[in-house]
C-alpha positions as CSV (number, residue, x, y, z in Angstrom):
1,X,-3.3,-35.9,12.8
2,X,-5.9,-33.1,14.2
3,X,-6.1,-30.3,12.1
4,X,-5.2,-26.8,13.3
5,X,-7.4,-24.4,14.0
6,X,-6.7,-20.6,13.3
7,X,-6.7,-17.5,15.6
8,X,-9.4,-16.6,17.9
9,X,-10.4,-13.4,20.3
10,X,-10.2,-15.5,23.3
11,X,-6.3,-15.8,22.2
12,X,-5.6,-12.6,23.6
13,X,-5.0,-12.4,27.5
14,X,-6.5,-8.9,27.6
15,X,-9.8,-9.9,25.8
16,X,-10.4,-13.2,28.1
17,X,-9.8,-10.2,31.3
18,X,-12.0,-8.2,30.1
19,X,-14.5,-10.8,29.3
20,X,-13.9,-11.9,33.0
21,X,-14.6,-8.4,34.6
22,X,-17.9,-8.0,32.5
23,X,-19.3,-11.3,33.8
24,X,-18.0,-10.1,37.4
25,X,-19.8,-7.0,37.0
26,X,-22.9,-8.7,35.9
27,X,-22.9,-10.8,38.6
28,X,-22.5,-7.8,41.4
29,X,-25.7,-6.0,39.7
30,X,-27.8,-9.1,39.9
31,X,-26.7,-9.8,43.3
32,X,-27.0,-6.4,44.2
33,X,-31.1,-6.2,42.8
34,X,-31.9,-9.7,44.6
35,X,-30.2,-8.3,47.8
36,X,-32.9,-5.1,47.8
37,X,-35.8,-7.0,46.6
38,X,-35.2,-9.5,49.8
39,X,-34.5,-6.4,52.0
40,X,-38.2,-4.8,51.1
41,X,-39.2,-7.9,51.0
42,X,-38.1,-8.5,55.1
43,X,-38.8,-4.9,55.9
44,X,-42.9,-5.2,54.5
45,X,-43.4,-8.6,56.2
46,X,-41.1,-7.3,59.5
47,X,-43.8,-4.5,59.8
48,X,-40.9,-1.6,60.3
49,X,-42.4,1.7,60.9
50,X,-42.2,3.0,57.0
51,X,-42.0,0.1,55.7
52,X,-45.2,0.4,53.8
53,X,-44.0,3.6,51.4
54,X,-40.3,2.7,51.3
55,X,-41.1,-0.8,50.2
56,X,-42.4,-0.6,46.4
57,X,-39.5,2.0,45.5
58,X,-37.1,-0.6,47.3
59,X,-38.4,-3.0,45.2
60,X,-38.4,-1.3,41.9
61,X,-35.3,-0.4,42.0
62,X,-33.9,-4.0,43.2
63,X,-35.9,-5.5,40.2
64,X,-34.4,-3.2,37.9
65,X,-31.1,-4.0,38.9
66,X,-31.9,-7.8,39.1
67,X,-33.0,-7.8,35.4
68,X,-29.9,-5.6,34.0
69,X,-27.5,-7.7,36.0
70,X,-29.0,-11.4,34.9
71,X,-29.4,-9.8,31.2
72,X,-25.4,-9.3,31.1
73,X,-24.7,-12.6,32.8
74,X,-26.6,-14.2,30.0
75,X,-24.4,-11.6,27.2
76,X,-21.8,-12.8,29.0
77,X,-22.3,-16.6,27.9
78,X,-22.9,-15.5,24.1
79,X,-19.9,-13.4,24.0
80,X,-17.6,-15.8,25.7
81,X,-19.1,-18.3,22.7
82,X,-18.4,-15.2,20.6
83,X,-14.9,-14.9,20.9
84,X,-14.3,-18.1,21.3
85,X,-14.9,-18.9,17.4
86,X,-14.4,-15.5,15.7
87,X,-10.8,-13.3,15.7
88,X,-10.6,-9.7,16.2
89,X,-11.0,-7.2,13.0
90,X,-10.0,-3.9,12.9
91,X,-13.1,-2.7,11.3
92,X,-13.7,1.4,10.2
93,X,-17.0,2.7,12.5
94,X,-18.6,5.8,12.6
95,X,-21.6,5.7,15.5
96,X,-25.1,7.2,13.8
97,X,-27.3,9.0,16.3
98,X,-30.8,7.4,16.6
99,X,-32.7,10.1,19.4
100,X,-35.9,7.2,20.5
101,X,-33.6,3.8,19.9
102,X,-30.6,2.3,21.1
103,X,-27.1,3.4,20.1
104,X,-26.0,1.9,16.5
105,X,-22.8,2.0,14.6
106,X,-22.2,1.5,11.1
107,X,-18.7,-1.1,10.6
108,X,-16.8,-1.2,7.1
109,X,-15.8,-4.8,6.4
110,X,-12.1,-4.7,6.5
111,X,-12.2,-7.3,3.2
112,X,-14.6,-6.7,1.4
113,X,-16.4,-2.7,2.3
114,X,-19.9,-3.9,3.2
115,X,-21.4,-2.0,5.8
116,X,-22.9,-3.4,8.8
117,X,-25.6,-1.8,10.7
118,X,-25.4,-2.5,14.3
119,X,-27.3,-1.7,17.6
120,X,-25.9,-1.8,20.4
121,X,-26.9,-4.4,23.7
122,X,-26.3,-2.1,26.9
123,X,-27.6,0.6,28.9
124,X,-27.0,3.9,28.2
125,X,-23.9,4.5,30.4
126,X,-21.9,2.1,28.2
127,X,-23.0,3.8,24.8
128,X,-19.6,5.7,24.6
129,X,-17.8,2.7,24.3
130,X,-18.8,2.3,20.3
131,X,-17.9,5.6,20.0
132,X,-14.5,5.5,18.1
133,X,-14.2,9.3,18.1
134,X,-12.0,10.9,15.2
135,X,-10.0,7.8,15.5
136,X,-12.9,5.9,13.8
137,X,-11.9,2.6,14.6
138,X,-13.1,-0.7,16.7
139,X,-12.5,-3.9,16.8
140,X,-15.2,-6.0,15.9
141,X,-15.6,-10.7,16.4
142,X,-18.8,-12.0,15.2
143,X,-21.3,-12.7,12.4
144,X,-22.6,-9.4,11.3
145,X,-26.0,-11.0,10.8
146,X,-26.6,-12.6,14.1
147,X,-24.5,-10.2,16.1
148,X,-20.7,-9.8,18.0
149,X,-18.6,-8.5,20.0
150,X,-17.5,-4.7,19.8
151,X,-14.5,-3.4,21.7
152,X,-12.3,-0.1,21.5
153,X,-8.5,-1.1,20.2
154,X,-6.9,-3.2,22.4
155,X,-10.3,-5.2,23.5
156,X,-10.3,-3.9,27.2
157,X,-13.9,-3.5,27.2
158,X,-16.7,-5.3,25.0
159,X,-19.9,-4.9,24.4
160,X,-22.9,-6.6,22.4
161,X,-23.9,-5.7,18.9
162,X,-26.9,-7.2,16.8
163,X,-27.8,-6.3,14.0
164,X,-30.7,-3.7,12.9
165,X,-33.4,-5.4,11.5
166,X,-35.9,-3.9,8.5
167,X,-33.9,-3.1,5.2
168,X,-35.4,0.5,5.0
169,X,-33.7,0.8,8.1
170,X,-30.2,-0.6,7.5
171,X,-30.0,1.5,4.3
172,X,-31.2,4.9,6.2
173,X,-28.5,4.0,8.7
174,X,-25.8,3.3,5.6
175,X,-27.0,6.3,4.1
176,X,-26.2,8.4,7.1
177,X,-23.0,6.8,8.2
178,X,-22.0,7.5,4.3
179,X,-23.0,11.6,5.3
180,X,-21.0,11.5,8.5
181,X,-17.2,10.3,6.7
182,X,-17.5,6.5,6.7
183,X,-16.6,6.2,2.9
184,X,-13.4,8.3,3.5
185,X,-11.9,6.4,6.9
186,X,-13.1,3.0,4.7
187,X,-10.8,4.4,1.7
188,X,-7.4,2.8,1.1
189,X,-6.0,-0.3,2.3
190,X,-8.0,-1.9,4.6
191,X,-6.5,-2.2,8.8
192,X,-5.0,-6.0,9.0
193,X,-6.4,-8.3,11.4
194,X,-4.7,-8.2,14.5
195,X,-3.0,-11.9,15.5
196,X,-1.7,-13.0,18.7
197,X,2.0,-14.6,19.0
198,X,1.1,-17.6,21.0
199,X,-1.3,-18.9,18.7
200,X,0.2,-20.1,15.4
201,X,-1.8,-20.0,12.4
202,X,-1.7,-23.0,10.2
203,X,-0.8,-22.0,6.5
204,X,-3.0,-24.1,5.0
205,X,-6.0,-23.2,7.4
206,X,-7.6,-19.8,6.4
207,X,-9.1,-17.4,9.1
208,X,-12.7,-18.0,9.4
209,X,-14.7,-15.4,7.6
210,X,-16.9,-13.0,10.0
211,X,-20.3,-14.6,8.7
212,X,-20.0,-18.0,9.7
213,X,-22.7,-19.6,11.3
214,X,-22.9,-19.9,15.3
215,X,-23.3,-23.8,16.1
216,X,-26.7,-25.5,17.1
217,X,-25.8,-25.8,20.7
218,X,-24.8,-21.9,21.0
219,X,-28.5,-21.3,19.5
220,X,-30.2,-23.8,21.5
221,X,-28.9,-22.1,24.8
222,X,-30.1,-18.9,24.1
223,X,-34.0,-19.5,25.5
224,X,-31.8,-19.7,28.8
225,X,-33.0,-16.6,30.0
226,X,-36.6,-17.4,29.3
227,X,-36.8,-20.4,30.6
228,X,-35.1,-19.7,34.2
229,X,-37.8,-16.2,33.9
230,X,-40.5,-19.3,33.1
231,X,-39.3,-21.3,36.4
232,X,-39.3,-18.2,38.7
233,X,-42.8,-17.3,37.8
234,X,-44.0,-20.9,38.2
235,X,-42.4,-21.3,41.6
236,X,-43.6,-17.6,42.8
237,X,-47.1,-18.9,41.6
238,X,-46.7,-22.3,43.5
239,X,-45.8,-20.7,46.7
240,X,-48.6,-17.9,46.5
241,X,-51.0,-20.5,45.7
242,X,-50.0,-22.4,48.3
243,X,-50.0,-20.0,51.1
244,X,-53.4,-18.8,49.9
245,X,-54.6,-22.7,50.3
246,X,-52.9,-23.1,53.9
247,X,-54.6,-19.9,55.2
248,X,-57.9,-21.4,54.9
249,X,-56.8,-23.9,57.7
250,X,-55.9,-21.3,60.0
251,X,-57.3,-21.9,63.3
252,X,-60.0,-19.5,64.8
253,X,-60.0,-18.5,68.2
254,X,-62.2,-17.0,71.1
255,X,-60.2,-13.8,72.5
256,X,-60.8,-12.1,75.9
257,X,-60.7,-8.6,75.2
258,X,-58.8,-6.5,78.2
259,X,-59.2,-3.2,77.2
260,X,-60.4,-1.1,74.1
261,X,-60.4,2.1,72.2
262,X,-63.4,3.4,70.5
263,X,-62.4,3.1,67.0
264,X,-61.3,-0.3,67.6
265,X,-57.8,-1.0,69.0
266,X,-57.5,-3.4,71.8
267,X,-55.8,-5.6,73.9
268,X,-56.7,-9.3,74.3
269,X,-55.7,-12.7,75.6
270,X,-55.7,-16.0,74.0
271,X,-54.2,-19.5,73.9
272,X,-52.5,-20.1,71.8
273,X,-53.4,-23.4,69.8
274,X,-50.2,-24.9,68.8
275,X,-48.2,-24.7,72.3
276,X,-51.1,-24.0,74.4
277,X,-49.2,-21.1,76.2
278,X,-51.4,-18.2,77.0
279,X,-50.5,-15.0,75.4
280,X,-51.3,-11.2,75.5
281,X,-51.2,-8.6,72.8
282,X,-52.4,-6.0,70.5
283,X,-55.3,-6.5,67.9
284,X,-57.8,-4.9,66.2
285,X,-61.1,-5.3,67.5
286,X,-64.5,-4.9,65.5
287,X,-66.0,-2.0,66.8
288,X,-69.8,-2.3,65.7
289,X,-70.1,-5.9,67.2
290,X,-73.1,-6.6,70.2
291,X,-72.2,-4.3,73.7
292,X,-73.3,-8.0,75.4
293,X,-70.0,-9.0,73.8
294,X,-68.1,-6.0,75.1
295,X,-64.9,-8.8,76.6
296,X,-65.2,-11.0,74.1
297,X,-63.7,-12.0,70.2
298,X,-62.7,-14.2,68.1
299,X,-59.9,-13.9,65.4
300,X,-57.3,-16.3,63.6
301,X,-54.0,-17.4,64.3
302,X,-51.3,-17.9,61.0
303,X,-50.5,-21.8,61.1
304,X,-47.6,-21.2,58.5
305,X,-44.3,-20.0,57.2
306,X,-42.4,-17.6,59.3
307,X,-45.4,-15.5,60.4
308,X,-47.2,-19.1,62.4
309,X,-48.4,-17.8,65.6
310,X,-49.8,-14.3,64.4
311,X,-53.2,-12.8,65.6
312,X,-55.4,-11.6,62.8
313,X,-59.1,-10.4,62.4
314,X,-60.9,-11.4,59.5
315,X,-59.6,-7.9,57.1
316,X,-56.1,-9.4,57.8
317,X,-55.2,-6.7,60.4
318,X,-52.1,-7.9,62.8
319,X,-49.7,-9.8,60.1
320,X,-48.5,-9.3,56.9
321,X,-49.1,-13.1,56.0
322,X,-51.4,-12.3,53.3
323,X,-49.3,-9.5,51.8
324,X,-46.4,-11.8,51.6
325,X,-49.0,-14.4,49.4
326,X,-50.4,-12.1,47.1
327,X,-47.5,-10.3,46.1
328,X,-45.4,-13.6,45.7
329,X,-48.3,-14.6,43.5
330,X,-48.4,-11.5,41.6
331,X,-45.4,-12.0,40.6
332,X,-45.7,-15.4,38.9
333,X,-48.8,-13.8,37.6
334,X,-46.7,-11.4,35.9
335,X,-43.4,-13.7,35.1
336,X,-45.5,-16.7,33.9
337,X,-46.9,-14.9,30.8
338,X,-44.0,-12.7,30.0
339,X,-41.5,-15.6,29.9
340,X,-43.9,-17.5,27.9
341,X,-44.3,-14.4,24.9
342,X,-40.8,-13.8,25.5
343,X,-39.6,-17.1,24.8
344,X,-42.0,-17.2,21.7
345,X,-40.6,-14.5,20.2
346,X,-37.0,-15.0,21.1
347,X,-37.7,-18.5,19.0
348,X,-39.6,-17.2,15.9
349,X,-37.0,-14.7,15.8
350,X,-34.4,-16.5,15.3
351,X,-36.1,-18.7,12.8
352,X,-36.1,-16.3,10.7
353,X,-33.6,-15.4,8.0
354,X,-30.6,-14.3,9.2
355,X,-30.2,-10.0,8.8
356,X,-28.0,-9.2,5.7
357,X,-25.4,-6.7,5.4
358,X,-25.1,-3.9,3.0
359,X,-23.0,-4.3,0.0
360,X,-20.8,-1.5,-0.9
361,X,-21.2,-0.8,-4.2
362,X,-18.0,0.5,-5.0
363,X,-15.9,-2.4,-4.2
364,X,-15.9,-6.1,-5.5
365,X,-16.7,-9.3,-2.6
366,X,-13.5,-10.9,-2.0
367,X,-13.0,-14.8,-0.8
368,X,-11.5,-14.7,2.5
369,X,-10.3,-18.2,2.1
370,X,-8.4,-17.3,-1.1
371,X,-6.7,-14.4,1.0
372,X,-2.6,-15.5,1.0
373,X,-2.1,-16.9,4.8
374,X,-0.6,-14.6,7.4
375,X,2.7,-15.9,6.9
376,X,3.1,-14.3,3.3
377,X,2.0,-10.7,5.0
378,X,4.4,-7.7,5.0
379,X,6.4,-6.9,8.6
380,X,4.3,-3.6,10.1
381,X,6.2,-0.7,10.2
382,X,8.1,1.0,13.0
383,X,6.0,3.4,15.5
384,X,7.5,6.6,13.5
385,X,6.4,9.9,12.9
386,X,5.5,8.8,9.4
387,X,3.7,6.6,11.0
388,X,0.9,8.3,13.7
389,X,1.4,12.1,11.1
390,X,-0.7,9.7,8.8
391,X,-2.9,8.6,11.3
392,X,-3.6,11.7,12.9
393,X,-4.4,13.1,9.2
394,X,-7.0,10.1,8.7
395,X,-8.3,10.9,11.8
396,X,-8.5,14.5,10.8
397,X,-11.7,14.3,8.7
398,X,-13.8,17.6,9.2
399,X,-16.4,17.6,11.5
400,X,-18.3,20.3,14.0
401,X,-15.3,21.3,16.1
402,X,-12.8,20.8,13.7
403,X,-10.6,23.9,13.1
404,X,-13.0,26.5,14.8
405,X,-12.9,28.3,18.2
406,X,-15.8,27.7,21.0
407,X,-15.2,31.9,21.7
408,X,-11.6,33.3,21.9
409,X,-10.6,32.8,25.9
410,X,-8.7,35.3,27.6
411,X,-4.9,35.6,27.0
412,X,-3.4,34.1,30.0
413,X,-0.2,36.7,29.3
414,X,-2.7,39.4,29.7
415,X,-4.8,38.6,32.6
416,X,-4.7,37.1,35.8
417,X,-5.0,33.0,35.5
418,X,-8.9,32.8,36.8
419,X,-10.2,35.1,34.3
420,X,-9.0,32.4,31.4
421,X,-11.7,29.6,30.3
422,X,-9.9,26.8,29.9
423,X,-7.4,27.6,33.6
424,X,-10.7,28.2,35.0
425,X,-12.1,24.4,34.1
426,X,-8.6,23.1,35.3
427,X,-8.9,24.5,38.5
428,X,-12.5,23.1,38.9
429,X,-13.9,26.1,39.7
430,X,-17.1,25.6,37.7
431,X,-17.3,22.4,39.8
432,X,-18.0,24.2,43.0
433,X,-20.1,26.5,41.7
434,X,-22.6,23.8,40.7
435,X,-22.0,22.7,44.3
436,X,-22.9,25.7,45.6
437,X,-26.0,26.5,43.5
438,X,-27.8,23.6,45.7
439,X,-27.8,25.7,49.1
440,X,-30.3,28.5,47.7
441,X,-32.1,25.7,46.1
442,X,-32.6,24.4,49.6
443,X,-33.3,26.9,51.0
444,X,-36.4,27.8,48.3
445,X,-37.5,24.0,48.4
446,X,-37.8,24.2,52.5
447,X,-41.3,26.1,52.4
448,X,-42.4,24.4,49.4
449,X,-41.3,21.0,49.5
450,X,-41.2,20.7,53.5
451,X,-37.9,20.4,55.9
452,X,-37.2,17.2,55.8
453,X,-36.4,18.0,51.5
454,X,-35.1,21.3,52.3
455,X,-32.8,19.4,55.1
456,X,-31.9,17.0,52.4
457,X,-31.1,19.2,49.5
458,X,-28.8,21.5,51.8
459,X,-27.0,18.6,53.2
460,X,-26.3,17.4,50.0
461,X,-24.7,20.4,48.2
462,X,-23.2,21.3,51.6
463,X,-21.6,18.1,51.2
464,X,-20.4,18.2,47.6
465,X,-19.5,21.7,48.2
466,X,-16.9,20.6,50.9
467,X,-15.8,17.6,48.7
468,X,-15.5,20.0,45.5
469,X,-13.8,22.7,47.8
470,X,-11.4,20.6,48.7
471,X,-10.4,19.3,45.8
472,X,-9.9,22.3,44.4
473,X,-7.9,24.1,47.1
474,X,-5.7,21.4,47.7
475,X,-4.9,20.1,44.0
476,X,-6.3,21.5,40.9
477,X,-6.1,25.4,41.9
478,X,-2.3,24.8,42.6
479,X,-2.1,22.6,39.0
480,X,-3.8,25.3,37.1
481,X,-1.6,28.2,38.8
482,X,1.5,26.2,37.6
483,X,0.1,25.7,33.7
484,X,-0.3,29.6,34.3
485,X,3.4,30.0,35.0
486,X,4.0,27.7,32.4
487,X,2.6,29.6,30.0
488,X,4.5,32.2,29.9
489,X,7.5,30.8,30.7
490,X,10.5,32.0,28.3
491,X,12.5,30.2,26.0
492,X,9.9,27.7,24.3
493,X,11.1,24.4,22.9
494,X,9.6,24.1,19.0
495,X,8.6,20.2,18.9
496,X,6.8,18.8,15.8
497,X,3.1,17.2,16.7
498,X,0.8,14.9,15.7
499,X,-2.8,15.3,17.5
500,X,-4.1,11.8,17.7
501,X,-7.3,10.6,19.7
502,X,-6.9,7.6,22.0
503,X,-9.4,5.2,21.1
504,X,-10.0,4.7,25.2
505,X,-12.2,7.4,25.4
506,X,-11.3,10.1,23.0
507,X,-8.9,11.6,24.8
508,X,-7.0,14.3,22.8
509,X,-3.1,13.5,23.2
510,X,-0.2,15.6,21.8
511,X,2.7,12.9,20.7
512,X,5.9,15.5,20.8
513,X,8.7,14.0,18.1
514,X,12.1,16.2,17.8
515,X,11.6,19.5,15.8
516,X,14.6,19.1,13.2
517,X,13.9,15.2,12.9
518,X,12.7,13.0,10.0
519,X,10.0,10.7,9.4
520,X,11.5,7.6,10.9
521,X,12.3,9.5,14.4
522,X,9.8,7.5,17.6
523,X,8.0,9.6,19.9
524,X,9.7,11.3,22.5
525,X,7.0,12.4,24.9
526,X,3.4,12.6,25.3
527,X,0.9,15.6,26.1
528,X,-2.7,15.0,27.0
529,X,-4.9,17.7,26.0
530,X,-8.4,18.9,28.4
531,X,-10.8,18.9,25.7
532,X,-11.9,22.9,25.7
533,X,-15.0,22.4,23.7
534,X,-18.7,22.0,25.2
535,X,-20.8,19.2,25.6
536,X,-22.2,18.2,22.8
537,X,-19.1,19.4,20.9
538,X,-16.0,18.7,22.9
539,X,-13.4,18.9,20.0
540,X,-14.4,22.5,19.5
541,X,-11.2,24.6,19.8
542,X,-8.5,21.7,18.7
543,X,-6.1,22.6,16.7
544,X,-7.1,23.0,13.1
545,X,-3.8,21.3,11.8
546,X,-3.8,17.6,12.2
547,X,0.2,17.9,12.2
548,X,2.6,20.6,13.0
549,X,5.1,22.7,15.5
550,X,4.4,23.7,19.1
551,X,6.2,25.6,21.0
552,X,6.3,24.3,24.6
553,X,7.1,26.8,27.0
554,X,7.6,25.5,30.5
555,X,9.8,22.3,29.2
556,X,13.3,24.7,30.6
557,X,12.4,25.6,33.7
558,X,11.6,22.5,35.6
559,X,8.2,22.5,35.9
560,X,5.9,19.4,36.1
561,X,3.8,20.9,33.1
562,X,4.4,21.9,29.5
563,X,1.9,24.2,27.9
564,X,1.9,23.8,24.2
565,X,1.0,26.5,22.1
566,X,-0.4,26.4,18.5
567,X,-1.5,28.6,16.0
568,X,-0.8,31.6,18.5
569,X,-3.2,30.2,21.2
570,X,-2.2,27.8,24.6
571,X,-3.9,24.5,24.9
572,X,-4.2,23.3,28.0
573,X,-2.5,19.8,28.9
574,X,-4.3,17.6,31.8
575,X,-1.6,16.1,32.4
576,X,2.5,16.3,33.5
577,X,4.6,16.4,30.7
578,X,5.2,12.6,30.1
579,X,8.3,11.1,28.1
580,X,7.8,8.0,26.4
581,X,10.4,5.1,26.1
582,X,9.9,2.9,23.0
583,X,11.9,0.1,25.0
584,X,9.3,0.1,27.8
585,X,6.5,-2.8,27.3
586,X,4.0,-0.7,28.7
587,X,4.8,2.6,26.2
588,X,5.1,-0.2,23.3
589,X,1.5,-0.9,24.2
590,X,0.1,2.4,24.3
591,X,1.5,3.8,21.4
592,X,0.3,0.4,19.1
593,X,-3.0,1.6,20.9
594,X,-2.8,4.6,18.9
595,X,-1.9,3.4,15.7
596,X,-4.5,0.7,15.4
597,X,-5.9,2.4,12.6
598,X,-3.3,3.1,10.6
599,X,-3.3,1.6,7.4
600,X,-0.5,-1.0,7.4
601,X,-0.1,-1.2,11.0
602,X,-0.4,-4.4,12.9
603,X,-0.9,-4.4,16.8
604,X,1.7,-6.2,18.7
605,X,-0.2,-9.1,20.7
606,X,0.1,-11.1,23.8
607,X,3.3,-12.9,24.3
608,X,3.6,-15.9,27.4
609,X,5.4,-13.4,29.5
610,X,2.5,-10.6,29.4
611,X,4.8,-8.0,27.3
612,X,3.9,-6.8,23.7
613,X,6.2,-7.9,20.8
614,X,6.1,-7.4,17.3
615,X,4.5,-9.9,15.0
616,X,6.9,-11.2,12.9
617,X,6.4,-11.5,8.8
């Protein structure tokens, strides 16, 4: 009788997509770099007029690209692995800045409150990913001391984590993420591990705890990347090598020169010694030679590779033959020993102890396998207003922003709707003025930088100035004229609140529940929020209460918007007033999404038919 085996990540359709489109992506980038390091590499040995500076950058770039993209394909393997032999938990994160290093995050274990310092595996444009926002939750399938898989709710996107290594450093990071809230999200009952339907766990089977070992073929594939690195540099070495070798039997020739410039350029005619057809063309011929010779000589013909046939003089003038050996050589120069000390250090590495994590000190280690099965666990509770006012109060832990006004905009029943900040942003307005701001600069880089970057500069913020332009006069000028007429629309509608975060992103959303209800009423619509803060502090100006009454002006006269407004002031929605059906798979889905981290709350999961469903107790 084979012995079951409990939940894993891959269980979920949603994870094994997204899994699917990260090693798709990864693929396209790698792709993508080989395709430009074989364009420049057909442009330098084609001889194309600008070849020569376009070339390196060409390069460059396409080994940049190259390198992220197999990089990823190889994450991809490790993850798939991954999530393949951990489940999902819903682990409490908050991200800790690091200004020189890569992106970390500091998890709370779910069981037992250890803290796990993690840095994150990508580039830069995939940091906000492991951002939880004031939701403060990911979900997290791994061995915290060898290194997971991070995801927001939901698992739509994932991303590598390892560990930090250096226990000064793990404990600065604790410290830190201890400063910034992470001891008040990881207070209370820890978030239950989320379980799909179509994979039954066996009672007498207990989940697999997050630290368990990876197996001896995972760790015996991970040199992969080395080792193919290792095999590229030996092959580029072989072929320079061997071009260098096969030039030395290159054929020299006696020329008749035809005609000839004083510094050297000439015309000749030769026969060519592997069809024996006589040919006539361009060479360079060497200047200081005897005047007795003044019709006559001699050069080298390429008896190899796709350049057999070319003319050449003895600097290597008429074919790019040469260029093509030494910078294939070079590169296995340079491959060679870097896969070598790569694949060292990738292998004493991981020979080492494993990293460990940070014990809380406040809470006692608790045996996963002598946690009750899943069977045994209380049914989650409805999506209520009880339900997401306690999660938007958890999420409602102060930080910069929080409760306090960027500067006090305009009031839109005052003054016209361009004069008010947050219309003004709607109506991307701003947008085209940054588009605008590059014709001047073209036209003070022409005399400086020359007119072929003067030529460029203008065209370019001619062009986003048209694009911006448009976009503005045909849809978001009309969409911020109608929040304007919203806005002061009589007869507001008081609906109760709670201002929740979605974890994809951050977004600010407004879920709108009936203003003489009770705690067990669902959602009846949805408001998503622009966020009127700056940059660095977007949730500056958010409403100070986690909870409340709006009133929602707009809602009565047919209009496609809904302004809320709270605590005297109008927040501006990004969105059409949406209303939510609780029957709807789709709406089921989002608003689990959202109350992920509440404490009690289990995710519906996967069911065979695609929907969501509720686990049952």
């Amino acid at each position: 009788m084979s012995e079951a085996r409990g939940p894993v990540a891959t269980d979920r359709e949603r994870t094994t997509e997204a899994l699917e489109r990260y090693r798709r992506r990864a693929g396209i980038l790698a792709m993508a770099g080989m395709g430009l390091i074989a364009a420049a590499i057909v442009l330098g040995v084609g001889g194309f007029g600008g070849a020569d500076s376009v070339s390196p950058g060409v390069v460059g770039v396409g080994i940049g690209l190259a390198c992220i993209g197999l990089g990823a394909l190889v994450l991809s393997r490790r993850m798939r692995r991954t999530l393949s032999a951990h489940p999902w938990q819903v682990c409490t994160a908050v991200p800790v800045p690091r200004s020189l290093h890569a992106a970390t995050v500091v998890l709370a274990d779910p069981a037992t409150g250890d803290r796990w310092p993690l840095k994150v595996v990508a580039v830069k444009q995939r940091y906000g990913l492991v951002d939880p926002g004031p939701a403060g939750v990911l979900w997290w399938a791994g061995d915290p001391r060898t290194g997971g898989v991070l995801a927001p709710p939901g698992g739509d996107e994932l991303i590598w984590a390892k560990p930090v290594r250096g226990q000064q450093a793990r404990f600065r990071l604790v410290r830190e993420a201890e400063a910034l809230g992470l001891s008040d999200r990881a207070d209370g009952p820890p978030p239950p591990l989320p379980r799909p339907a179509t994979m039954p766990t066996a009672p007498n089977v207990p989940t697999a705890p997050s630290g368990a070992a990876t197996t001896a073929a995972g760790r015996g594939r991970r040199l992969g990347i080395f080792r193919w690195a290792l095999l590229l540099g030996v092959v580029c070495l072989g072929l320079g090598i061997a071009g260098s070798n096969a030039s030395d039997h290159d054929p020299q020739i006696d020329l008749t020169v035809l005609s000839e410039e004083a510094d050297g350029p000439c015309v000749v005619r030769w026969t060519d010694p592997f069809d024996g057809r006589e040919r006539t063309g361009p060479y360079h011929c060497d200047p200081d030679r005897d005047p007795l010779l003044h019709d006559w000589e001699t050069g080298f013909v390429v008896s190899y590779g796709p350049w057999k046939g070319d003319l050449y003089n003895w600097n290597w003038e008429g074919t790019r033959a040469n260029h093509a050996n030494e910078a294939v050589a070079l590169t296995g120069l340079a491959l060679t020993p870097l896969a070598l000390i790569g694949g060292a250090v990738r292998w004493w590495t991981r020979r080492r102890s494993v990293a460990p994590v940070v014990t809380a000190p406040h809470r006692g280690r608790i045996d996963l396998a002598k946690r009750p099965p899943h069977e045994a666990d209380p049914a989650p509770p409805l999506l209520t207003y009880a339900v997401f006012a306690a999660e938007a109060e958890r999420q409602a832990i102060p930080q910069p922003g929080y409760g306090s006004v960027r500067r006090p905009e305009a009031d839109v029943r005052e003054v016209p709707w361009w004069r008010v900040r947050g219309l003004r942003a709607a109506a991307g307005l701003e947008r085209v003025a940054g588009a605008a701001a590059l014709i001047p600069l073209a036209a003070v880089l022409w005399p400086l930088g020359g007119t072929a970057q003067g030529l460029l500069t203008g065209g370019a913020g001619l062009a986003l100035l048209l694009y911006a332009g448009w976009g503005t006069l045909t849809r978001d000028m009309p969409a911020a004229r109608l929040l304007a007429r919203a806005a002061v629309a009589p007869d507001p509608v008081p609906k109760r609140y709670a201002l929740l975060h979605d974890p994809y992103g951050g977004t600010p959303l407004l879920l709108l529940f009936p203003a003489d209800g009770g705690d067990d009423d669902p959602p009846e619509a949805v408001l998503t929020l622009l966020l009127p803060g700056t940059r660095k502090r977007p949730w500056l100006g958010l409403p100070a209460a986690a909870v409340g009454t709006a009133e929602l002006r707009g809602l009565r006269d047919d209009l496609r918007f809904a302004v809320p407004w709270i605590e005297g002031r109008a927040h501006w929605p990004q969105s059409p007033y949406e209303e939510l059906r609780p029957d709807d798979p789709e709406t089921r889905e989002f608003l689990e999404r959202l109350a992920a981290g509440a404490a009690g709350w289990a995710p519906a999961h996967d069911t065979a038919d695609g929907g969501a469903g509720q686990d049952s107790p």
